[in-house]
PAKE-583074 format. One line per 4 residues: their letters; for each residue x, y, z of C-alpha. Coordinates in Angstrom, 2 decimals, padded with zeros to 5 digits. Example, Ala and Ser with C-alpha at 12.3 -4.5 7.8 and 13.67 -1.06 7.14 Angstrom:
<rs>
as) 012.30:-004.50:007.80; 013.67:-001.06:007.14
</rs>
This chain:
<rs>
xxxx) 130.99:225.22:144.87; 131.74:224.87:148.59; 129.61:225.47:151.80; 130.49:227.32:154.84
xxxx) 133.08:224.74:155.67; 135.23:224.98:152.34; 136.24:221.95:151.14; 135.34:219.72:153.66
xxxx) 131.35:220.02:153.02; 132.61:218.39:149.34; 134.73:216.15:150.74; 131.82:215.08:153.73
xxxx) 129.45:214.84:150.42; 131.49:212.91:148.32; 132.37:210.25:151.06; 128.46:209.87:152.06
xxxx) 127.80:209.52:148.21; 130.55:206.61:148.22; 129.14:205.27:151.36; 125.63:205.38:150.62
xxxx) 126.61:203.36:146.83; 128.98:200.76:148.86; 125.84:200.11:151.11; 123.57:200.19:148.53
xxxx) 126.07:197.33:146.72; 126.45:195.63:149.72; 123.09:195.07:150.34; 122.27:193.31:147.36
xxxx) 125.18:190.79:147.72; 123.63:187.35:148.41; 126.99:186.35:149.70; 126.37:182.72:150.05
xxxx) 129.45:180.89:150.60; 130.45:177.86:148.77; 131.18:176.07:152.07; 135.12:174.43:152.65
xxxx) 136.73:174.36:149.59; 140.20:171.65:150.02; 143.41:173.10:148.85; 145.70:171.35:150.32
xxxx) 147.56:168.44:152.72; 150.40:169.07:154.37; 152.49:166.66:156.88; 154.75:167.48:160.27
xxxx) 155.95:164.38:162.09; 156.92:166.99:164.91; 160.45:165.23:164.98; 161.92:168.36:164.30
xxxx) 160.36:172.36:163.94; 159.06:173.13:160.33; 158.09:175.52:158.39; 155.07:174.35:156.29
xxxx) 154.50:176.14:152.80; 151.40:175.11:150.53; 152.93:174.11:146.86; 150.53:176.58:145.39
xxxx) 149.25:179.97:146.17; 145.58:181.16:147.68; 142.99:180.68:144.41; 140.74:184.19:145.15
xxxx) 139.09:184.17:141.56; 135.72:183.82:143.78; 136.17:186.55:146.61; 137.64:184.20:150.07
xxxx) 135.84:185.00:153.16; 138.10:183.20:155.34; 140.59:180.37:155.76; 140.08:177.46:157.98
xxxx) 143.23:175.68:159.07; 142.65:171.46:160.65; 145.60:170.38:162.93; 144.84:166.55:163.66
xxxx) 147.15:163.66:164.59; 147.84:160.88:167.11; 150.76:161.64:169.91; 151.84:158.99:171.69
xxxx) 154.08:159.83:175.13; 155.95:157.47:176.67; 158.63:156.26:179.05; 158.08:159.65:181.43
xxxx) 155.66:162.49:181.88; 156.55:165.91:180.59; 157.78:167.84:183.42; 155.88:170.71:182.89
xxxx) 152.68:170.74:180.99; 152.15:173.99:178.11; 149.00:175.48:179.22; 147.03:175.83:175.70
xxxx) 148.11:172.92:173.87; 147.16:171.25:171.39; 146.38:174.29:169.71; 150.45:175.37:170.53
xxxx) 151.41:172.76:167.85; 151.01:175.10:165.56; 153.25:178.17:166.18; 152.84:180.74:164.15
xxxx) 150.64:181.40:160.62; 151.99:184.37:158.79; 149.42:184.91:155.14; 151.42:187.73:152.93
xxxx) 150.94:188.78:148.91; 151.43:191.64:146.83; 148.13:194.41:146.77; 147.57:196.19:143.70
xxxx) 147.24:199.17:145.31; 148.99:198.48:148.91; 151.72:196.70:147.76; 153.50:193.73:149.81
xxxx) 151.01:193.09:152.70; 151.24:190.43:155.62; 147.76:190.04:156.80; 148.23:187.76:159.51
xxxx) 151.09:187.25:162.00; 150.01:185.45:164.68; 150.82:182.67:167.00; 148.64:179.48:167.04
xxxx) 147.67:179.56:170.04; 146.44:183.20:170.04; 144.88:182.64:166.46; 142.91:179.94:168.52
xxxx) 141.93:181.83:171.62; 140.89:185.21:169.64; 139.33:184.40:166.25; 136.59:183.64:165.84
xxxx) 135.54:183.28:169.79; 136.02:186.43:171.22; 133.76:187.65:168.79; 130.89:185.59:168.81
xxxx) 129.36:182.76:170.74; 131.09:180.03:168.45; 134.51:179.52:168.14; 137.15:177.36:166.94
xxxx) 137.10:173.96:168.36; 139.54:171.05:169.47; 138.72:167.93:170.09; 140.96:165.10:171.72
xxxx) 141.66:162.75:174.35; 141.88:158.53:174.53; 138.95:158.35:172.53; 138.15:160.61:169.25
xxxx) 135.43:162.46:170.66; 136.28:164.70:173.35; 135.39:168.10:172.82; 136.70:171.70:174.45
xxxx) 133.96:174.30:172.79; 135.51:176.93:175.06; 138.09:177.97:176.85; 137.90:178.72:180.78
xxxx) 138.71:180.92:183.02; 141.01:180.32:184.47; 142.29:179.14:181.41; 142.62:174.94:181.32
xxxx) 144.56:172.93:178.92; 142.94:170.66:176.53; 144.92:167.80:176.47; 147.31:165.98:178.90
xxxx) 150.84:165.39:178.57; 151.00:162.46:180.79; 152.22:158.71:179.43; 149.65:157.67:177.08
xxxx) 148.00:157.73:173.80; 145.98:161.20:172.85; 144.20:162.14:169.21; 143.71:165.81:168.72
xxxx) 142.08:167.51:166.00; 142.23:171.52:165.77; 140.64:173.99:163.73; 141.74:177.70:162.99
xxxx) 139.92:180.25:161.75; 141.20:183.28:159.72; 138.64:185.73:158.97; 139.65:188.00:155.93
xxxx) 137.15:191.02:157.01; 136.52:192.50:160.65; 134.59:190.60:163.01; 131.50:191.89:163.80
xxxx) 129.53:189.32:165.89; 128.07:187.54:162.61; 124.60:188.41:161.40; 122.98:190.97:159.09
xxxx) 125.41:193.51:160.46; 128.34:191.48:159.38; 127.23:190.55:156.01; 127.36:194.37:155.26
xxxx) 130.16:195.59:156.07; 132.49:192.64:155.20; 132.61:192.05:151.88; 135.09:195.09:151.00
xxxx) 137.76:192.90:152.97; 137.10:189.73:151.30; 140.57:188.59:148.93; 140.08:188.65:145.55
xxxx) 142.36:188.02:142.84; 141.63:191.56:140.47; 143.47:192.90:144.04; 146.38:190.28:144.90
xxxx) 146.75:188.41:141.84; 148.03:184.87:142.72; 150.54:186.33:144.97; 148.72:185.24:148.04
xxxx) 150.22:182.79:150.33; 150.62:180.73:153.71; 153.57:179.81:155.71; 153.08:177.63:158.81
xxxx) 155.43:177.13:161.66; 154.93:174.04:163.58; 156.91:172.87:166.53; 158.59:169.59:168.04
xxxx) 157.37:167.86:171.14; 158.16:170.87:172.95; 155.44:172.06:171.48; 153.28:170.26:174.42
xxxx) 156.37:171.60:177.23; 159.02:170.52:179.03; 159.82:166.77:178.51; 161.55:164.75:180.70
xxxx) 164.80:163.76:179.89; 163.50:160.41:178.85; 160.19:161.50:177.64; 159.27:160.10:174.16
xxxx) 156.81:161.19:171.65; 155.43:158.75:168.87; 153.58:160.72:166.70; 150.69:159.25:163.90
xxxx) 147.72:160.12:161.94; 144.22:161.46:163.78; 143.05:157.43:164.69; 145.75:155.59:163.79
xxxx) 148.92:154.01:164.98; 150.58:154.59:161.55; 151.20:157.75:159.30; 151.91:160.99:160.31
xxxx) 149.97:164.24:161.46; 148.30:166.36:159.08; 147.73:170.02:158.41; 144.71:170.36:155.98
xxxx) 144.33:173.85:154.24; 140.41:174.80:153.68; 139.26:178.17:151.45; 135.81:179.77:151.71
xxxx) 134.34:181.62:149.14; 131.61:184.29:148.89; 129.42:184.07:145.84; 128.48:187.79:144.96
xxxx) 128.20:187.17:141.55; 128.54:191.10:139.85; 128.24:192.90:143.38; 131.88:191.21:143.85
xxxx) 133.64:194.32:141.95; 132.02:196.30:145.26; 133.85:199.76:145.29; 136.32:201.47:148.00
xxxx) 137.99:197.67:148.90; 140.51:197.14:151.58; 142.48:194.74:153.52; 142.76:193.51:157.60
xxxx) 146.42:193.19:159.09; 146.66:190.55:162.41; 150.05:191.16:163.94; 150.81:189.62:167.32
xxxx) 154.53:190.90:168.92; 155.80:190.74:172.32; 156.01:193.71:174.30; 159.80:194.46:175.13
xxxx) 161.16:195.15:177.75; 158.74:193.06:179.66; 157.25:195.27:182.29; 158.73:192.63:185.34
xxxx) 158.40:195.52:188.03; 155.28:196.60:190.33; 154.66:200.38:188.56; 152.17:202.60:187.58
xxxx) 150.98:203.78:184.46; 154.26:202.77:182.63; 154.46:202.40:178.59; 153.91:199.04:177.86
xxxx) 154.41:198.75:173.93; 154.27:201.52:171.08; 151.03:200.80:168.64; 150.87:201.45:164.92
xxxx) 149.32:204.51:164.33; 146.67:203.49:161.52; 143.31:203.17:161.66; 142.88:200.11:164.09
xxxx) 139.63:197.82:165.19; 140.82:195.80:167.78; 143.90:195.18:170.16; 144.02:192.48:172.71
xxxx) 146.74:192.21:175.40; 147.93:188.90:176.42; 149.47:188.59:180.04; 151.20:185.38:181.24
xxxx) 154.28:183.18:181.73; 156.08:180.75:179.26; 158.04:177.67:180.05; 161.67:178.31:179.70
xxxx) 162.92:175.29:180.03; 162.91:172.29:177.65; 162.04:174.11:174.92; 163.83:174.12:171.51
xxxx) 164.76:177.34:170.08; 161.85:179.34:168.15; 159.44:177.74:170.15; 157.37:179.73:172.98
xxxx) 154.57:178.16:174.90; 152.55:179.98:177.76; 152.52:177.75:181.36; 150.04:180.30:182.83
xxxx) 147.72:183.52:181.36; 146.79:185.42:183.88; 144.58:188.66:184.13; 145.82:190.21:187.50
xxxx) 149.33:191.00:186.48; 147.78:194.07:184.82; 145.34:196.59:185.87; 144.04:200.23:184.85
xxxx) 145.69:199.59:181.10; 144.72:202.12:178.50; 144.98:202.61:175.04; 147.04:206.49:174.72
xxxx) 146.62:208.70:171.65; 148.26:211.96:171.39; 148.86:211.47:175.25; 145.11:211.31:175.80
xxxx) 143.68:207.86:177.35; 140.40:207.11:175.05; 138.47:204.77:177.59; 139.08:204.98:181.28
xxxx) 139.95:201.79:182.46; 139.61:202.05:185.95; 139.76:198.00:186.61; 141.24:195.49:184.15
xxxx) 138.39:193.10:184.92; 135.70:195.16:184.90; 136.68:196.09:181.34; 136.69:192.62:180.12
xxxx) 133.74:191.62:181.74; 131.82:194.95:179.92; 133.34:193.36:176.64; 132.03:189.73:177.43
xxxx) 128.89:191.45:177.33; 129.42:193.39:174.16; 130.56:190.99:172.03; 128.10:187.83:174.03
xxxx) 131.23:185.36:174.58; 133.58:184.28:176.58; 137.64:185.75:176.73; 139.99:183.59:177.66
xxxx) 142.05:184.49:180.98; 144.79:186.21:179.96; 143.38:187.97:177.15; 142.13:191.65:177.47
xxxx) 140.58:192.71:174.22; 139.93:197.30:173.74; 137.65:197.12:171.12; 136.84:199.62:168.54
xxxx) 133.73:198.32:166.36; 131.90:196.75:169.38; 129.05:199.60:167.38; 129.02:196.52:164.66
xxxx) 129.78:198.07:162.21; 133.91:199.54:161.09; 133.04:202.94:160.30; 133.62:203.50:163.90
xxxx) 137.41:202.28:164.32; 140.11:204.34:165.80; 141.03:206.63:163.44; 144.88:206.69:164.80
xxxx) 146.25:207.17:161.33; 145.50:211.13:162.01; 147.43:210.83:165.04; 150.16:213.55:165.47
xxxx) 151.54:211.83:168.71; 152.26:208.94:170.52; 149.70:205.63:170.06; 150.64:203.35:172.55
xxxx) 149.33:201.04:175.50; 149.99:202.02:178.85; 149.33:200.26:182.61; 149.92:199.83:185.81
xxxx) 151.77:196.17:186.71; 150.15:195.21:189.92; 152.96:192.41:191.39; 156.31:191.68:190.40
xxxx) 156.55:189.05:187.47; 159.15:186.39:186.92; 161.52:186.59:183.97; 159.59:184.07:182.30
xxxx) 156.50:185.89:181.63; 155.62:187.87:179.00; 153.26:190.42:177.88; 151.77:190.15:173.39
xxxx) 150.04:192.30:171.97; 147.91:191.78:169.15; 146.65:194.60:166.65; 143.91:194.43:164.22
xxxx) 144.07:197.35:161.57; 142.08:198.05:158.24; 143.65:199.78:155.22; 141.38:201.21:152.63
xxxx) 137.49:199.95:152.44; 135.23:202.62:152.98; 137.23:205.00:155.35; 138.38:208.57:153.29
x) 141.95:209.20:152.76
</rs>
């Protein structure tokens, strides 16, 4: 039997039933992790660009919570300064992480597609206090908790000797500031192999000395292990697991996609309120626009590395669905600061993150997979911008977990 509304008071029943179990489920998950568990070495001697690929795929038999990626090595520059320093380096080392396997029920999935130094400056920082870290400099200590605005670079590409030592952080569920909140309402997103099988797995692009920018023409790089004049660089490969013990069968399971693309054609012209790049229309938690200039010069082919992010090459930019702006973003840096204060953290310059579960909680993500229209960003460009800058954007969507069909 229906109510007064038909079929949707059964379907509104049904999906507070299934919400109300899930919690219920949820709740009772201890969730203790079982700290860094190794998988992995990998080596780049940054002579040459490189795709790494682990010999064997993610092991999900215990639910992962996330992945932690360590960068670390010893670069030696000599002979001549690099003419033109990369602005978040070392972190740009590492170019791009793409994680991809075969869903059960979603089929072939890439879950994250993202540059390294984006990976870096977004998760897990811009949602919580702590972040990813890097630490490097003459001696094997020097540590950059955060990054500034304006943004700074790390590390310096003048003549000398410099050990760096990275770490990445790919979250499997939706950020949601960590604590009790979190706990909750992550563990449908956590990979486990009754959903992907062992089908899940992790390419790495890493650059050359480009990497760190322009070289000069006689610029060398010597590159060796984290402390030590011998061996090479190292790319270690870390798993952690969530031990739910029977509450890790929880019901109405999904996944999180991370896709970072550049926005083409780049908006180069002072205008107003022009379409800056064409979203996908499912249901999505967070997009962050990045805004800033890459080095165009120097730099081998498939490499990109920013020289400058900026947050005043953009203003008034808006998130359109169905031709209807959802938040009125009357002042680029208004809106970041209000989001600073949301999420209690710092975004880098050059980042402007439009979240959707700032609530803390996903249930409350935009629901653009009803769309009937256009989901897009839109802006006004507020000076002219060189032909070497560039404008990313980076989407966060959920499939599945405990949103109806």
């Amino acid at each position: 039997m229906t109510n007064g509304n038909g079929g949707n008071g059964d379907r509104a029943a049904a999906m507070a039933a299934r919400e109300s179990a899930w919690r219920a489920l949820a709740d009772q998950a201890l969730g203790r992790t079982t700290g860094t568990v190794f998988l992995e070495s990998l080596t780049h001697t940054f002579a040459s660009t490189g795709t790494l690929r682990p010999t064997r795929p993610l092991d999900a038999v215990i639910p992962i919570k996330h992945i932690m990626l360590r960068l670390s090595g010893r670069v030696v520059i000599g002979t001549a300064d690099y003419t033109t320093a990369a602005l978040e380096i070392p972190q740009s080392l590492l170019q791009r992480v793409r994680l991809s396997g075969r869903h059960k029920e979603f089929g072939l999935q890439t879950l994250w597609d993202i540059s390294g130094a984006s990976l870096f400056a977004i998760w897990p920082r811009m949602w919580q206090w702590s972040g990813g870290y890097s630490f490097s400099g003459t001696t094997l200590n020097a540590f950059d908790p955060f990054p500034t605005i304006p943004f700074s670079a790390s590390m310096s590409t003048a003549q000398g000797s410099t050990d760096f030592d990275i770490f990445y952080f790919l979250p499997t569920f939706p950020m949601l500031g960590g604590g009790p909140s979190e706990s909750r309402w992550c563990a449908p997103y956590y990979l486990r192999d009754e959903d992907w099988g062992r089908t899940l797995r992790l390419e790495i692009d890493m650059s050359d000395l480009s990497g760190l920018g322009d070289p000069a023409a006689t610029t060398t790089a010597t590159w060796t292990a984290y402390g030590s004049a011998s061996g090479s660089p190292s790319l270690d490969i870390y798993t952690v697991h969530s031990l739910m013990g029977p509450f890790a069968r929880i019901p109405g399971r999904g996944l999180v996609i991370r896709t970072e693309q550049e926005a083409s054609p780049v908006r180069e012209s002072v205008s107003t309120n022009v379409s800056l790049y064409e979203l996908r229309p499912q249901i999505t938690t967070n997009v962050i626009v990045k805004t800033g200039g890459i080095i165009t010069s120097g730099i081998t082919s498939g490499v990109e590395v920013f020289s400058s992010l900026d947050d005043r090459h953009l203003d008034r930019t808006q998130i359109v669905l169905n031709n209807k702006r959802l938040r009125d973003t009357n002042n680029n840096r208004v809106a970041k600061m209000e989001q600073m204060v949301e999420w209690n953290t710092i975004h880098p310059e050059g980042y402007l993150a439009f979240s959707y579960i700032d609530s803390k909680q996903p249930l409350t993500a935009l629901r653009a997979d009803k769309a009937s229209g256009l989901f897009e960003i839109r802006t006004d460009v507020t000076s002219a911008i060189a032909s070497g800058d560039r404008q990313h954007v980076i989407q966060e969507i959920v499939t599945g977990g405990p949103f109806p069909a």
